[in-house]
N, C-alpha and C positions, 0 to 999 in steps of 0.2 A: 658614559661619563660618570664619575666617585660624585655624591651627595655633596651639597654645599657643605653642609656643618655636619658632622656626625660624631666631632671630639669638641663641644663648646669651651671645655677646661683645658683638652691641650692649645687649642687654639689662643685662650686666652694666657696660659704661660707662654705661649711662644711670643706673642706679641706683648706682655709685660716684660721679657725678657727685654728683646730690642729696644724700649723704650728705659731700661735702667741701664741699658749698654750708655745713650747716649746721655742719660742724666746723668750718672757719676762724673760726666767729666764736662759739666756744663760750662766752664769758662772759655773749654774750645770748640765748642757746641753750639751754644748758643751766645754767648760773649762777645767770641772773636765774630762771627757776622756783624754786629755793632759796628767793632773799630773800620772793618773792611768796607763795609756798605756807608756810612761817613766819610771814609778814607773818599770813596769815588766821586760822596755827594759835594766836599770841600773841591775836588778836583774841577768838574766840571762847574761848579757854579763861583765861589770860590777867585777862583785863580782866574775861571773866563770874564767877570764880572759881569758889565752891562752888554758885552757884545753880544751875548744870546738875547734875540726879542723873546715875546712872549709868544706860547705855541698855544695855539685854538684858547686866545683868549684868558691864559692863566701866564702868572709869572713859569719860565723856565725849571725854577726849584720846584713848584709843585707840579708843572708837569714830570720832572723826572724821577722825585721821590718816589711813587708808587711803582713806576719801572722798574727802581733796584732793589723796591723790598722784595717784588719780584723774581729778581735774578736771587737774593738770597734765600728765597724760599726751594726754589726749583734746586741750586747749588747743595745743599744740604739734604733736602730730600733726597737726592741720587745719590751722595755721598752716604749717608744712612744704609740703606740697602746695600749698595756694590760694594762698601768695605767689611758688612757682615759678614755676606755669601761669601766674597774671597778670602778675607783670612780665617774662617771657617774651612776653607777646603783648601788654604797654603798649611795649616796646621794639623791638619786630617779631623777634623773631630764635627766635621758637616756631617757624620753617618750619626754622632748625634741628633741631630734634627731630622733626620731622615728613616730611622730606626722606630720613633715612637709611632701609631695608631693614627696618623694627621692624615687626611687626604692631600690630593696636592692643591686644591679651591683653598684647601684653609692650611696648607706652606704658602700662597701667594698673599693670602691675607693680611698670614699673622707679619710677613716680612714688608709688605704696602705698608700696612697700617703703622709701624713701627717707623717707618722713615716717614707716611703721610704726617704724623702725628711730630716728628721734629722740625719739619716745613713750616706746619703753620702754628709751634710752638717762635721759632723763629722768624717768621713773618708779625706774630704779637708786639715781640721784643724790639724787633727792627723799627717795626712803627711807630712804636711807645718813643725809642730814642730819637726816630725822627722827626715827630713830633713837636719835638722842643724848640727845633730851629728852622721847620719847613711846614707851612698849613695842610694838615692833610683833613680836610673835611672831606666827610663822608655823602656823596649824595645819592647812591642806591647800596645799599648794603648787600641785599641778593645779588646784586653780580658783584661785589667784593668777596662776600664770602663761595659764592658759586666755583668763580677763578681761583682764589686762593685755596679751597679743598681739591678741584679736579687738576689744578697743574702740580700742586702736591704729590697726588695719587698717582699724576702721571713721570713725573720726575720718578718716584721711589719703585714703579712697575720698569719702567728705563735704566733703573741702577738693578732691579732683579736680575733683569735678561740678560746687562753687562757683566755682575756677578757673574752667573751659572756658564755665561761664555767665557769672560775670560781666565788665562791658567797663568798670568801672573800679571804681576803688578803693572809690568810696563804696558801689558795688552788694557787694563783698567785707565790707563792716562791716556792710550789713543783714544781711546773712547773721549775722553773729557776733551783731547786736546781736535779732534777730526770731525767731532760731532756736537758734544754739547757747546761747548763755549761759542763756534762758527755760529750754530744756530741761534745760541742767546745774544748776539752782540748784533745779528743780520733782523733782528726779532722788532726791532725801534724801537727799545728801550732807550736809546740816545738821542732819538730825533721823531718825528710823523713822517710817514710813509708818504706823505703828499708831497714832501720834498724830492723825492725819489723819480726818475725818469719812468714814463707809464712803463714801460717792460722790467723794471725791476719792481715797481708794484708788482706786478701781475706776479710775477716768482715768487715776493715775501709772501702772497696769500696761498702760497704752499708752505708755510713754515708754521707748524704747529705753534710755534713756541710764539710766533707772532700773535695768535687769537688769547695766547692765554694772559698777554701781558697788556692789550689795546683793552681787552674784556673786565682783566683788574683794576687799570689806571678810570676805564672809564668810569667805573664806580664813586671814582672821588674828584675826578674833572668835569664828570658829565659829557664829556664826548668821546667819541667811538670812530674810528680811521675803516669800520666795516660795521653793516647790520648787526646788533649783539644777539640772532638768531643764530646766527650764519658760527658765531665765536663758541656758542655753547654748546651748540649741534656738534660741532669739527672737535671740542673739547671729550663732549660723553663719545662720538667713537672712535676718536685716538685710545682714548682709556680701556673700552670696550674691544677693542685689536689686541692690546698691550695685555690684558685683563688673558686672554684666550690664548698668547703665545707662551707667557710666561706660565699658566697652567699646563700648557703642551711638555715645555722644557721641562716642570718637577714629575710631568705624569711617564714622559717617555726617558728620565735620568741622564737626561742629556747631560757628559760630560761630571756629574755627579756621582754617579755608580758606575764599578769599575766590571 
């Protein structure tokens, strides 16, 4: 296997790259998650008023805020990554990135890092605004930020492998539409898992996406729908899988070199 680092400067252009890819154009970037994630939180709380009780203890709003900064974190993180890789190799100029001295440990980095790094630029923003209208006290910060970096890393490692898989645009929306969104919505971002019949429990604690958002909210409600061992264990080797396949995909040119 290629050395983790052996180009630290091209690595670090590659991933300053990704990360002014998404700055320049920060009002659809980071902006637009604002009016979206507002958009849902007016929805659900909003319009349902008082018929939602309160869930483990906290009003409805604050238990569902940290859920969507959530979904907005993970949504953009993927989006980062999978619309690099693809329209890099719908415009051919990916043999740019592929051409320079990079191994492929530091092509997975620099393109993680680049979407890690707009997640939880957008997960700041999101909370800041939601902030305004919804309590989001903080009551363990280590598993705020634990969740909020590893389901980051894990979303933008999820948009690598879909990049480098898919060869056009509509194969990129099954992904979104087959995969990511079923699993974020199936995740109890809208509801605790304790509402749920014991055998759909038992199924959501196969859903990744469900540890990383029980592991964030718990951070600022203080309660946890699973052991928070059990959430950050399941989190570092999701990442650690994802970490291994997407270095497979840039070292074997899967679908990349022609």
């Amino acid at each position: 296997m290629q050395p983790m680092t052996s180009n630290p400067i091209g690595l670090w252009t590659l991933y300053s790259r990704e990360v002014r890819r998404f700055a320049k154009v920060y009002t659809q970037t980071l902006l637009a998650p604002v009016v979206t994630t507002m958009l849902f939180l007016a929805v659900f709380t909003l319009a349902l008023g008082g018929l939602r009780p309160d869930v483990h203890g906290v009003p409805f709003s604050q238990f569902l805020g940290p859920g969507l900064v959530m979904m907005a974190i993970a949504q953009n993180a993927f989006a980062n990554t999978s619309s690099s890789i693809m329209i890099s190799k719908i415009q051919g100029n990916i043999v740019d990135t592929l051409m320079p001295p990079l191994t492929s440990a530091e092509l997975v980095a620099g393109y993680a890092g680049g979407g890690l790094t707009r997640g939880i630029c957008v997960g700041v923003v999101v909370t800041a605004a939601m902030s305004l209208v919804v309590q989001m006290t903080i009551t363990d910060i280590v598993m705020v930020l634990y969740h909020g970096v590893a389901a980051s890393l894990m979303m933008s490692l999820i948009g690598v492998a879909a990049g480098v898989w898919a060869e056009k645009f509509d194969h990129m929306q099954s992904v979104t539409n087959f995969v990511i969104t079923p699993l974020a919505f199936l995740s109890g971002t809208f509801y605790s898992i304790d509402r749920l019949p014991e055998t759909f429990q038992i199924i959501a604690h196969f859903n990744p996406f469900f540890y990383m958002i029980d592991g964030f909210r718990s951070g600022f409600i203080g309660h946890s729908d699973t052991a928070p061992w059990i959430g950050v264990t399941v989190m570092a080797g999701t990442n650690l899988a994802l970490w291994f396949l997407c270095h497979r995909l840039f070292e074997s040119g899967y679908k990349l070199k022609s």
